[in-house]
N, C-alpha and C positions, 0 to 999 in steps of 0.2 A: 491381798490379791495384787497381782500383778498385769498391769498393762501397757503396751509399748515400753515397758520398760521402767515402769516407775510404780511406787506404791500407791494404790488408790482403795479407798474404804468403800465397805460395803454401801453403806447410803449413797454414796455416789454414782458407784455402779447400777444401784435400783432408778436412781434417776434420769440416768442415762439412757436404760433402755424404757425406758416408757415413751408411747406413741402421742404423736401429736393428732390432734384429730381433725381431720381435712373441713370436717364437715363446717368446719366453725368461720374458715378462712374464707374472705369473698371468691365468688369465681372466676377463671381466667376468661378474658375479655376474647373475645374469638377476634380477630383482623381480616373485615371484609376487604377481599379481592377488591380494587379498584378496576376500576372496568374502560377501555378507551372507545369513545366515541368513532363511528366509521368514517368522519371527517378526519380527525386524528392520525387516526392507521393510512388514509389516504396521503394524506399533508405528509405523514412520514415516508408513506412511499417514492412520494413522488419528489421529497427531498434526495431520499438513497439513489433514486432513478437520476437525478443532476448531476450528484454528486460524482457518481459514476462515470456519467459523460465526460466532465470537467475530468477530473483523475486519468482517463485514459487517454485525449486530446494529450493533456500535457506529458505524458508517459510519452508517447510519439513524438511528440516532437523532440525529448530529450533525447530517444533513440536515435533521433536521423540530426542529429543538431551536428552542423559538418564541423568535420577536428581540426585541427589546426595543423598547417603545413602543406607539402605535394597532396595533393589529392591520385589517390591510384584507382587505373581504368583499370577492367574486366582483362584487359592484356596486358597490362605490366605487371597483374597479380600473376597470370597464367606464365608470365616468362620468370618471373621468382620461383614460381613452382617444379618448372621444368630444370632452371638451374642447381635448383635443392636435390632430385633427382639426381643430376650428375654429378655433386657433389657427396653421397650418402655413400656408394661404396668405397671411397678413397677416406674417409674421416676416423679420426679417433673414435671411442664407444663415447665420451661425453659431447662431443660434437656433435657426433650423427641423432645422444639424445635429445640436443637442442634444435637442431636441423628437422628432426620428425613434428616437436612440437610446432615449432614454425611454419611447418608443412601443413599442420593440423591445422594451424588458427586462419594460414592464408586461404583455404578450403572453404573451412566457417566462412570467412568474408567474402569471399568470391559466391560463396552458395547466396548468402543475403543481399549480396545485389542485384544477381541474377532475380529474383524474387520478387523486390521493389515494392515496399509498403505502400499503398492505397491512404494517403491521411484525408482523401477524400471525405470518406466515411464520418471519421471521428472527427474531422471538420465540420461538416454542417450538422452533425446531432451537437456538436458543442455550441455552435452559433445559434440552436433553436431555444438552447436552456442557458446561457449565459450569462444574459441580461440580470433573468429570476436569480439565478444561481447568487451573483455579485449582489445584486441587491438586498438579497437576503443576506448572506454573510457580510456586506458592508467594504467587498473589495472595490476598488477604485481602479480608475481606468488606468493609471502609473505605478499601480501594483500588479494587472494583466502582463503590459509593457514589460514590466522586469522579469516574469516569467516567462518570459519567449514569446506572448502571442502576439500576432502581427499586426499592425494598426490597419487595415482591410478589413481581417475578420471580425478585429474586434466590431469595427464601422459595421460591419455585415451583421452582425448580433446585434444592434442596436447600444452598445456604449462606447458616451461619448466623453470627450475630455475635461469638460466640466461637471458630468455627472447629469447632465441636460435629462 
């Protein structure tokens, strides 16, 4: 007889298909669900709830972290804009496509300052959980510091520079 490819004898074939029989083998150990305690799920929560704070705070401020160079007001965007304008039908086709995007992005910026983010907010919910927050993770008040936040708030959150 033949199998995959290679000669095999009958006895071997008979032993081959004979079953093994389950009944003899121990049985499988079932794996209880571990279960968390509602302090647990709390403690969790209320870590994800910090964590959050702290994450957004510095999201903001990295947003408004001022650039380096002239700083442009609300009207030297608007008088770039209006000179884009009078530049657009005199321009070559690759010009005017970099003239439109430039147009595009001074638009975005003039929209978002008009607008003026509130760090109010994510200021004082971060200065309520800071403290917990750093304590728990182990950050240090010259680890805040080189992430942008201001030695005020930190004082306002309660840490201090020796960790007091």
């Amino acid at each position: 007889m033949r199998q995959s490819g290679r000669l095999v004898d009958k006895q071997q074939l008979e032993y081959s298909s004979e079953r093994i029989d389950t009944d003899q083998m121990p049985p499988k150990r079932k794996l209880s669900k571990s279960t968390m305690s509602t302090e647990h799920k709390q403690a969790l929560a209320i870590g994800r709830d910090q964590g959050r704070a702290v994450r957004q705070y510095l999201e903001a401020l990295e947003a408004h972290r001022p650039k380096r160079g002239r700083k442009r007001t609300p009207e030297s965007i608007q008088k770039r804009l209006d000179d884009i304008e009078a530049m657009l039908d005199a321009a070559d086709p690759l010009s005017r496509l970099q003239l439109r995007q430039e147009r595009m992005n001074l638009q975005d910026e003039l929209a978002s300052k008009s607008e003026g983010t509130d760090l109010g907010e994510f200021e004082d919910r971060f200065v309520e959980v800071a403290k917990e927050y750093g304590d728990r993770k182990g950050i240090t008040y010259q680890a805040w510091r080189e992430a942008g936040i201001d030695a005020a708030v930190l004082k306002r959150s309660g840490i201090r520079r020796g960790g007091e």
